[in-house]
C-alpha positions, -999 to 999 in steps of 0.1 A, spaced: -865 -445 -448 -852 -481 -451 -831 -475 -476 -800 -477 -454 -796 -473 -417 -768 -481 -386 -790 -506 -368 -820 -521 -373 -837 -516 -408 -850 -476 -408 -835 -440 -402 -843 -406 -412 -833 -398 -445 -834 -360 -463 -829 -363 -503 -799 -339 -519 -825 -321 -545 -805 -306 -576 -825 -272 -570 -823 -247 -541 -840 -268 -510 -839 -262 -474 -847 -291 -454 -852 -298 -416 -852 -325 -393 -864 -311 -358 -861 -328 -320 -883 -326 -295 -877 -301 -268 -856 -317 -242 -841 -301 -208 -803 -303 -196 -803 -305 -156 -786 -278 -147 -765 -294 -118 -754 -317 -150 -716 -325 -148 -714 -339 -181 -741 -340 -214 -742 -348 -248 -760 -355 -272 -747 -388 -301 -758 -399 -336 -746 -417 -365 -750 -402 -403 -742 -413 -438 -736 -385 -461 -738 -382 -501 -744 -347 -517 -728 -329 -542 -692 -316 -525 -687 -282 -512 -718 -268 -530 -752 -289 -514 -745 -300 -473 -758 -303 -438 -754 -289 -404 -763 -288 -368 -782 -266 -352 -799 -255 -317 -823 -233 -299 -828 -224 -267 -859 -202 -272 -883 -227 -291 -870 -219 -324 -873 -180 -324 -831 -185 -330 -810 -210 -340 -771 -217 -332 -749 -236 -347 -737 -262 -331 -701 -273 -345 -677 -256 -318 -695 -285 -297 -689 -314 -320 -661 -336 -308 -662 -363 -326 -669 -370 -360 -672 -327 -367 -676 -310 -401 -657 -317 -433 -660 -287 -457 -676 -251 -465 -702 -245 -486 -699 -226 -514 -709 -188 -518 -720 -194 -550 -756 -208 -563 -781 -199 -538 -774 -226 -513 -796 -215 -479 -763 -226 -457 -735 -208 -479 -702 -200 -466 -711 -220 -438 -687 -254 -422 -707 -279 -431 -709 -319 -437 -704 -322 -470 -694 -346 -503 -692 -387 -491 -691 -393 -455 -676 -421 -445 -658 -427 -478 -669 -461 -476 -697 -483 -465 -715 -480 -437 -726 -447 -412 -695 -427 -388 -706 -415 -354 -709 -377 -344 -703 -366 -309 -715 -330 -294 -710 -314 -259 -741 -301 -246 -727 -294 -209 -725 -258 -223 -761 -258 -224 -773 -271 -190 -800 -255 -176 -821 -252 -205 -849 -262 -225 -835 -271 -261 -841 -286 -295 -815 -299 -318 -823 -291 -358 -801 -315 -386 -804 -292 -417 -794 -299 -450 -788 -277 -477 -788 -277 -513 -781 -247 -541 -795 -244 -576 -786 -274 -601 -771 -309 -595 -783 -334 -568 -766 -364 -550 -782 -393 -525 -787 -373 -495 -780 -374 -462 -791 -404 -436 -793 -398 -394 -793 -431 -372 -793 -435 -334 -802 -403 -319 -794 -410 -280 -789 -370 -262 -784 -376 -219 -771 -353 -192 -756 -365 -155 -760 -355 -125 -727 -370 -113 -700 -372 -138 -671 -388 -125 -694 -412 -99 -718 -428 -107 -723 -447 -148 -693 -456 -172 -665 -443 -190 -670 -449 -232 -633 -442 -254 -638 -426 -287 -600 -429 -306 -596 -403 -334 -584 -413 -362 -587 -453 -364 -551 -450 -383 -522 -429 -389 -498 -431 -417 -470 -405 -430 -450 -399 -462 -409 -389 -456 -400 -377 -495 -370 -360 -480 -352 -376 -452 -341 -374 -419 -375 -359 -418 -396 -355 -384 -435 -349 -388 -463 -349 -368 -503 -360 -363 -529 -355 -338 -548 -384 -325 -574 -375 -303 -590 -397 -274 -627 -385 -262 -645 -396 -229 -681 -401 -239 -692 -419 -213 -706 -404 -177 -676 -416 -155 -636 -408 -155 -620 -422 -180 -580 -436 -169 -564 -444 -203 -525 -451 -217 -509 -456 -249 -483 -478 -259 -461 -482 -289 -466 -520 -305 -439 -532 -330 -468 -552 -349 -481 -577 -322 -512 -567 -325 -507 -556 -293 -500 -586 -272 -464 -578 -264 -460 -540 -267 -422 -524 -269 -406 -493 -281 -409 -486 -318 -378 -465 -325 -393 -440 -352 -423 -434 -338 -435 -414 -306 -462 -403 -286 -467 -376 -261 -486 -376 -237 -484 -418 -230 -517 -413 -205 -541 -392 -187 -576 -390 -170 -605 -373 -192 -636 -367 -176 -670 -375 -194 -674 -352 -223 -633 -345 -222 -614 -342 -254 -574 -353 -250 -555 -347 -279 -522 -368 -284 -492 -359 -304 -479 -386 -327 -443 -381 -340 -430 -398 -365 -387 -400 -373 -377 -412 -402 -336 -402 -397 -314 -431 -405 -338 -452 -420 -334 -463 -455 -364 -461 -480 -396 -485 -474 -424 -490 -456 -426 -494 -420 -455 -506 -396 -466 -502 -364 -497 -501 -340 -503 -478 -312 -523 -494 -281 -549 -473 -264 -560 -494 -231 -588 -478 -211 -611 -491 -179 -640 -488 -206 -660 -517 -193 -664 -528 -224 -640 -556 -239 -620 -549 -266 -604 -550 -288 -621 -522 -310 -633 -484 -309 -655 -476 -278 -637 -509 -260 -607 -512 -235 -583 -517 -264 -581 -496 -288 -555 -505 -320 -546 -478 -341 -522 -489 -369 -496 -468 -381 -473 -465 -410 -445 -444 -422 -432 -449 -455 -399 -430 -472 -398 -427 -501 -364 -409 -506 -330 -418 -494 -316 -409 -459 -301 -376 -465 -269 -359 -444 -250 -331 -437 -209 -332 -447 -190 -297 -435 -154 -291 -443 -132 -270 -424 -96 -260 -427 -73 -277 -396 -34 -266 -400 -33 -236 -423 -27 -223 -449 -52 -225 -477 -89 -235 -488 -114 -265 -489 -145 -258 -502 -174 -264 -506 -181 -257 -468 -214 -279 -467 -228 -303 -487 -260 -323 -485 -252 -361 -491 -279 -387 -499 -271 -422 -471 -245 -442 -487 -231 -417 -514 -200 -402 -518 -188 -367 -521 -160 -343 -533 -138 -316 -519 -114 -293 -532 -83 -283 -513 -62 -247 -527 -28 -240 -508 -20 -213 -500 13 -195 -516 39 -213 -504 24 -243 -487 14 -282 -502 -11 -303 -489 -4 -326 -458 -36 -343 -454 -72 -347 -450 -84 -361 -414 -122 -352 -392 -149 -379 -388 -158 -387 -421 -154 -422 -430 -121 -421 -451 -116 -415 -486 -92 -403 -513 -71 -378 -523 -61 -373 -559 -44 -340 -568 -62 -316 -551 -93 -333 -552 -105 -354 -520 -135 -377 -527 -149 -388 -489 -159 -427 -480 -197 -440 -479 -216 -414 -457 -236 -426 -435 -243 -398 -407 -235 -364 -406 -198 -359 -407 -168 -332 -409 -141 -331 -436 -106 -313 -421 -82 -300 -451 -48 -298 -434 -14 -281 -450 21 -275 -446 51 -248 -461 67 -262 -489 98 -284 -484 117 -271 -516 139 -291 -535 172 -308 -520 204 -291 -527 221 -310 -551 254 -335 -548 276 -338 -573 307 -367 -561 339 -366 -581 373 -384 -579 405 -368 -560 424 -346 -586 451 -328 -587 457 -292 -570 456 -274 -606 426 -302 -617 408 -296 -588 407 -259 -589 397 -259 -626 365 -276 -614 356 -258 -587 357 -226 -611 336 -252 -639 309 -267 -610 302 -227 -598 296 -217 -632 267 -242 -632 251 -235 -603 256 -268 -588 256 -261 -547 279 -286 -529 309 -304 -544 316 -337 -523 354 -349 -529 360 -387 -531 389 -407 -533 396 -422 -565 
């Protein structure tokens, strides 16, 4: 079919018919050498058929085609995409399958499979595509069929990188968030492969340096030929305020081929984590010299805002204070409203007994004995509690 293809101008091609079809693309037999430390067999496809309901899989046998085996536990690189549906008669229901548009745009994506499981033996790989009883699509296109086995893995030929996926990006709604994706480097080739990853603050990795949001663990390793290394990318979006932020990852390799690009010794991955939401914090109150309240206890405060407390005496004691490591604020009756919050932070009511009021003073003129005494008798009758004499 020369309708499309990965290279050069033909590749097979199986239509998506919109009634119940069952069709079949068979190898040639072919034999793994048993003493084979490494096998596989690659191919590029193109899929268009009706999603979840018409697809295609992968298939094997061992015993010249009295049984067949699917084959995606083996698939590395490039595996299946969906299930097909129980319903309407397709031949492959229920099973994983490719289905819907693969790539989503142009052009063919590459499948990888591990037949080192299968060395010793006489096989035949089958590409079958299934379709159930109404509505067709394109079909489903297969380039490139290469399927080798070595004697020697980890001597003798080359190391080929496959990075999966080409790009990573993550949505914070809610932060300080911490999230995490899997990016997966495969050894395709037939010798070690010795690769490392760096973090690349958008160099396009000429001068690589530590991003501080973004992680990755483990930073390198050794995969033998058909080994799958999976790589955990961690992305932190605590204390950074809402936007978009970019990054590229750097996977270098001694993949003899030069890079940069997939299946070369430099691999760029770009990355991007974009919040959406303000940096949120945690504000706790406590209570430092007793007696009495402050509540809330906890309160979840979006970066830069404000919050309030409320502080309750106990009987017999006033308010002395607010202190902890909140940036300072205001206090207004019994109400403290914090500073600008900017990390998580602590809120410390503090009281005191009551100071009661001052006894009073009341300062008169010297009188006479009979004058003074007269007062004295007046001033108790009132309640006043301390008579200070002056001289007139």
């Amino acid at each position: 079919m020369n309708t499309a293809a990965n290279s050069g101008s033909y590749s097979f091609f199986a239509p998506n018919a919109g009634s119940i079809s069952d069709t079949r693309l068979v190898s040639p037999p072919f034999t793994i050498s048993a003493a084979a430390t490494s096998a596989g067999l690659e191919f590029w496809h193109r899929v268009r058929t009706e999603n979840i309901y018409d697809g295609g899989v992968l298939e094997v046998t061992t015993d010249g085609g009295s049984s067949w085996t699917d084959l995606g536990p083996n698939i590395t690189v490039g595996g299946y995409n969906g299930t097909i549906s129980s319903s309407f008669s397709n031949p492959l229901a229920g099973r994983p399958a490719w289905t819907g548009s693969i790539p989503a745009g142009a052009g063919f994506e590459r499948v990888f499979v591990n037949l080192l499981p299968l060395a010793g033996q006489t096989v035949q790989i089958r590409w079958r595509l299934g379709s159930d009883t109404s509505v067709g699509a394109t079909g489903w296109w297969v380039d490139d069929v290469v399927a080798w086995s070595c004697p020697s893995g980890g001597g003798g030929g080359d190391p080929n990188i496959d990075v999966s996926p080409l790009s990573l990006s993550e949505t914070h709604a809610t932060p300080p968030q911490t999230t995490t994706r899997t990016l997966t480097v495969t050894n395709t080739g037939t010798a070690n492969l010795d690769w490392q990853i760096a973090e690349d603050p958008i160099t396009n990795c000429v001068s690589p340096a530590d991003v501080p949001w973004l992680s990755v663990n483990p930073t390198s390793a050794t995969s033998a030929p058909a080994g799958i290394s999976p790589v955990t990318v961690t992305f932190d979006s605590a204390g950074l305020a809402v936007g978009t932020y970019n990054a590229n990852l750097c996977v270098t390799s001694n993949d003899p081929n030069p890079g940069p690009g997939n299946g070369t010794d430099l691999v760029v991955v770009p990355v991007s984590l974009t919040v959406s939401g303000p940096a949120m914090h945690t504000v706790t109150s406590s209570v430092g010299t007793p007696s009495g309240t402050i509540v809330p206890p906890s309160q979840t405060v979006a970066h830069g805002a404000t919050t309030t407390f409320t502080l309750t005496p106990a009987a017999g004691y006033e308010i002395d204070g607010v202190t902890g490591t909140c940036p300072a604020g205001s206090l207004a009756g019994n109400v403290y409203t914090t500073g600008a919050i900017t990390a998580d932070c602590q809120v410390v009511a503090n009281f005191r007994p009551e100071s009661g009021p001052a006894p009073s003073v009341l300062e008169i003129p010297t009188l006479a004995p009979a004058g003074g005494a007269l007062l004295c008798l007046l001033l108790a009758g009132l309640g006043l509690g301390t008579l200070r004499r002056r001289r007139a």
